[in-house]
C-alpha positions in Angstrom: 44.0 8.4 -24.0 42.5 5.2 -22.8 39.2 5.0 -20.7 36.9 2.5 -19.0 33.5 3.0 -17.4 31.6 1.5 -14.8 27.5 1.6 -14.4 27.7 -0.3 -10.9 29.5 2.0 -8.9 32.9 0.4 -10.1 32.0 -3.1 -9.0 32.8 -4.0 -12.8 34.7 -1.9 -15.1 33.7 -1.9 -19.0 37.0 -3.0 -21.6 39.8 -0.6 -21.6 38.7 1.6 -25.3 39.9 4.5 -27.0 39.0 8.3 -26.4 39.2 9.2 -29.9 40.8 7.3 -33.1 42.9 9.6 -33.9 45.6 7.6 -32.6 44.7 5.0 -34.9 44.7 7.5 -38.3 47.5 9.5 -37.4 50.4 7.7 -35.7 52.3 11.0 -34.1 49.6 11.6 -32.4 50.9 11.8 -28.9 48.3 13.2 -26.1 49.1 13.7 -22.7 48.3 15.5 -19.2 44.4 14.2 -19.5 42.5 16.0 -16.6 38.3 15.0 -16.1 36.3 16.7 -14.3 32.1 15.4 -13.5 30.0 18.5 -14.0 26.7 16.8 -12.8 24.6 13.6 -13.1 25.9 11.8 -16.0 28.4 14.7 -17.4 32.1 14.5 -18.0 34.4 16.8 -19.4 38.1 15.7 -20.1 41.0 18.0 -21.3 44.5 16.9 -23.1 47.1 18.0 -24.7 47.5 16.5 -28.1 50.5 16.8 -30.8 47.9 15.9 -33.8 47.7 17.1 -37.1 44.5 16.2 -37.7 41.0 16.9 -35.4 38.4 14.4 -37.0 40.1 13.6 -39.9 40.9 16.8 -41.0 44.5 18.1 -41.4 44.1 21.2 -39.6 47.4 21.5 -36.9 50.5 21.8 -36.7 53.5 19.4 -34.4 53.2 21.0 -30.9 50.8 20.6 -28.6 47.4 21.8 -28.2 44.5 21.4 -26.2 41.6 19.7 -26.9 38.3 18.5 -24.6 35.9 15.9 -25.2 32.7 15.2 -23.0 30.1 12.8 -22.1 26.7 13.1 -21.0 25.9 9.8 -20.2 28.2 8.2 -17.6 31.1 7.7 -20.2 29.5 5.7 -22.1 29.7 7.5 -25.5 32.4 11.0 -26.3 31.9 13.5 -28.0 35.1 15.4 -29.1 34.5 18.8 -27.9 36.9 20.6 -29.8 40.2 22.4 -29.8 40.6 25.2 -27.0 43.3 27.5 -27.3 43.0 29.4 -30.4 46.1 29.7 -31.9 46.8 26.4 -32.5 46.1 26.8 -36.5 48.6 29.3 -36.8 51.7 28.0 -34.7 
């Protein structure tokens, strides 16, 4: 998932960078269906589904998808992966 962010009311639009680097460490990584939502000044929550293995380096996952969020609290600036959301995705 690709994002840009904007500090002047999207009169200029930062370089096009990467969520998360997963996609960089593990190459079948393949997300998709990314939804945002801006929960107040500053906060942004996305959700995607994801066909990792791994969640921050760490082989944890099967091949299907799962969901996963990540969030920002200042303006999309910096993420922070939130985490993996449904909970059987270690076990399928």
């Amino acid at each position: 998932i690709i994002y840009a962010n904007s500090v002047d009311n999207g009169l200029t639009w930062s370089l096009p960078k990467l969520l998360d680097d997963d996609e960089r460490t593990d190459p079948d990584t393949s997300d998709k269906n990314a939804q945002m939502a801006v929960e107040g000044p500053g906060v942004i929550v996305i959700t995607y589904a994801s066909r990792r293995e791994t969640f921050l380096g760490v082989k944890a996952f099967g091949t299907d998808y799962d969901i996963f969020t990540a969030y920002s609290n200042d303006n999309g600036l910096t993420w922070v992966q939130g985490g993996i959301v449904n909970e059987y995705a270690n076990s399928d």
